[in-house]
C-alpha positions in Angstrom: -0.4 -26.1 3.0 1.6 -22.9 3.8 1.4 -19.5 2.5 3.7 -17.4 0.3 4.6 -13.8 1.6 4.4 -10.6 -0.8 5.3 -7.2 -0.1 2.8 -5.7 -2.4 3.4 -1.6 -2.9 0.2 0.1 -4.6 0.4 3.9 -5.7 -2.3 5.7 -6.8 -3.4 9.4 -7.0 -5.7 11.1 -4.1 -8.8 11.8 -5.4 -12.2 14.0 -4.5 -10.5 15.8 -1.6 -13.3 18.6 -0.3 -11.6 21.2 2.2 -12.2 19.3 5.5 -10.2 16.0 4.0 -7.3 18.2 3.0 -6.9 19.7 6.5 -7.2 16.2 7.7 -4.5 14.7 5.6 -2.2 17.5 6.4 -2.8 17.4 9.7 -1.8 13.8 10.2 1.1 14.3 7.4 3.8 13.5 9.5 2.4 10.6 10.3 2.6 9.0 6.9 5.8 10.7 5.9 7.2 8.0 3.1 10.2 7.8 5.3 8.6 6.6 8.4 6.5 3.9 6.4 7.3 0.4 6.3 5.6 -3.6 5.5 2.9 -4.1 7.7 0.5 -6.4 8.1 -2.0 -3.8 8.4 -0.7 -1.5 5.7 1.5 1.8 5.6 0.5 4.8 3.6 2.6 7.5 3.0 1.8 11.0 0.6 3.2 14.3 0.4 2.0 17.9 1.1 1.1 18.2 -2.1 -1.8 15.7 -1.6 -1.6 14.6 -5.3 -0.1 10.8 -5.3 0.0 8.3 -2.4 2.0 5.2 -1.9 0.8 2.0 0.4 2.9 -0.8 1.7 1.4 -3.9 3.0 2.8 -7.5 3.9 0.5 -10.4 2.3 -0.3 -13.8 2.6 -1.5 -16.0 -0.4 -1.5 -19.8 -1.2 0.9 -21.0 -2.9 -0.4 -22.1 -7.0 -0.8 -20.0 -10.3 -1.8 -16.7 -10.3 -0.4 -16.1 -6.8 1.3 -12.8 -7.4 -2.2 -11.7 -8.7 -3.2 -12.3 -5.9 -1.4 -10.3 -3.7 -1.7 -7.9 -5.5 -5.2 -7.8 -5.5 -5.2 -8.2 -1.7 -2.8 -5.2 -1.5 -5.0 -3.0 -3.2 -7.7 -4.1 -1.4 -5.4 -2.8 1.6 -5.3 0.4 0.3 -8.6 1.1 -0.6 -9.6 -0.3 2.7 -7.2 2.5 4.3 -8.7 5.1 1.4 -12.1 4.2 2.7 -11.4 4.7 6.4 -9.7 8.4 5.8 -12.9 9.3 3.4 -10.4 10.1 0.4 -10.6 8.4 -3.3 -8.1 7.2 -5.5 -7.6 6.7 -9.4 -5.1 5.3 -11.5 -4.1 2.3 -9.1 -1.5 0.3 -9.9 0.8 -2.3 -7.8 4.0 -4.4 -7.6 4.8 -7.5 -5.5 7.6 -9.2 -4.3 7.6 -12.9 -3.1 10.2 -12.8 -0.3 10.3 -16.2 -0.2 12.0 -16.0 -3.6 14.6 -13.5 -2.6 18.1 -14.4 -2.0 20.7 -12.5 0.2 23.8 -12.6 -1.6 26.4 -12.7 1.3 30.2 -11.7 0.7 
């Protein structure tokens, strides 16, 4: 059986940020600048210097079957948190979107 691919985008807001996890995030700002973030496997998160809402993209895998998009979403979110966990911030107010890319069609002129 094969998979389906999703591009699953979850955005949330940061949440319970002490002093030390504020100088962290800045400090590694430029690294998740939204403009440097793209589909990855692993995940990309990107937020601003206001430290108030983040974004995370991640490329997922799910069998094919009802409630598919579901989930990837679920998985995506799972990403993120993951990601949220390993950086010692919290979020609230998740919510995502996925795309099948198998279902998208390139419209050539």
């Amino acid at each position: 059986m094969s998979t389906r691919t999703y591009r699953v985008i979850v955005r949330g807001v940061l949440d319970g940020l002490d002093d030390d996890r504020r100088a962290w995030l800045r400090d590694h700002a430029a690294e998740h600048d939204l403009f440097t973030s793209s589909f990855t496997e692993r995940g990309s998160t990107a937020y601003d210097g206001s430290l108030a809402a983040f974004s995370h993209r991640v490329v997922v895998h799910v069998d094919p079957g009802p409630g598919e998009e579901d989930d990837a979403r679920t998985a995506g979110e799972l990403s993120a948190l993951q990601w949220l966990e390993e950086v010692g911030v919290g979020a609230r107010r998740l919510r995502s979107t996925a795309t099948c890319t198998d279902d998208v069609r390139i419209r050539r002129r």
